[in-house]
C-alpha positions, -999 to 999 in steps of 0.1 A, spaced: -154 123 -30 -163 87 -45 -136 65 -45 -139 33 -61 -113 12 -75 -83 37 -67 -49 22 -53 -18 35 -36 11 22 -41 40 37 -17 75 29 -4 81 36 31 108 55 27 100 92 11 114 127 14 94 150 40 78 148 72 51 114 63 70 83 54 47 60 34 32 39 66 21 72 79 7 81 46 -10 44 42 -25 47 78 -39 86 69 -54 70 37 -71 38 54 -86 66 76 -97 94 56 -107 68 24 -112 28 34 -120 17 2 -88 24 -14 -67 -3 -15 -30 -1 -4 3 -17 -14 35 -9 5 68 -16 -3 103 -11 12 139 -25 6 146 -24 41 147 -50 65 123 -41 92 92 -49 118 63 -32 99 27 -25 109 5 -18 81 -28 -9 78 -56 -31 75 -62 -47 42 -30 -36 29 -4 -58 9 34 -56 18 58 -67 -16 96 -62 -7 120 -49 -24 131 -56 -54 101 -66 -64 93 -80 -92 61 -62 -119 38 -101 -118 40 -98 -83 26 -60 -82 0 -71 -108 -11 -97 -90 -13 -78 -58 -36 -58 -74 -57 -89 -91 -59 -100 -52 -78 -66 -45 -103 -74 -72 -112 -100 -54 -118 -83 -22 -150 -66 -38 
């Protein structure tokens, strides 16, 4: 599988048995180049995986865009 230019955007919080920092840390390990953006509208201590962006909640869409600009210029 060729991944290039691909990017997951997650909340923490989600239905099932993987919550979204367990989903962003299988990701970064199966697939490093993808990038990752996280976000949550809960107040708490997070650990996120290398090379991935944290925007709170509420966010706002410019701040999501520009997120992603800022993984452009990671290439």
């Amino acid at each position: 599988m060729v991944v290039e230019d691909e990017t997951l955007f997650t909340d923490i919080d989600m239905p099932g048995s993987m919550d979204g920092l367990k989903l962003a840390a299988a990701v970064r390990d199966r697939w490093p180049p993808v990038h990752i953006i996280i976000t949550t509208g809960k107040v708490r201590s997070l650990e996120i995986p290398a090379n991935a962006l944290f925007i709170p909640k509420p966010y706002v869409g410019k701040n999501v865009v520009a997120a992603m600009r800022t993984f452009e210029n990671m290439n």
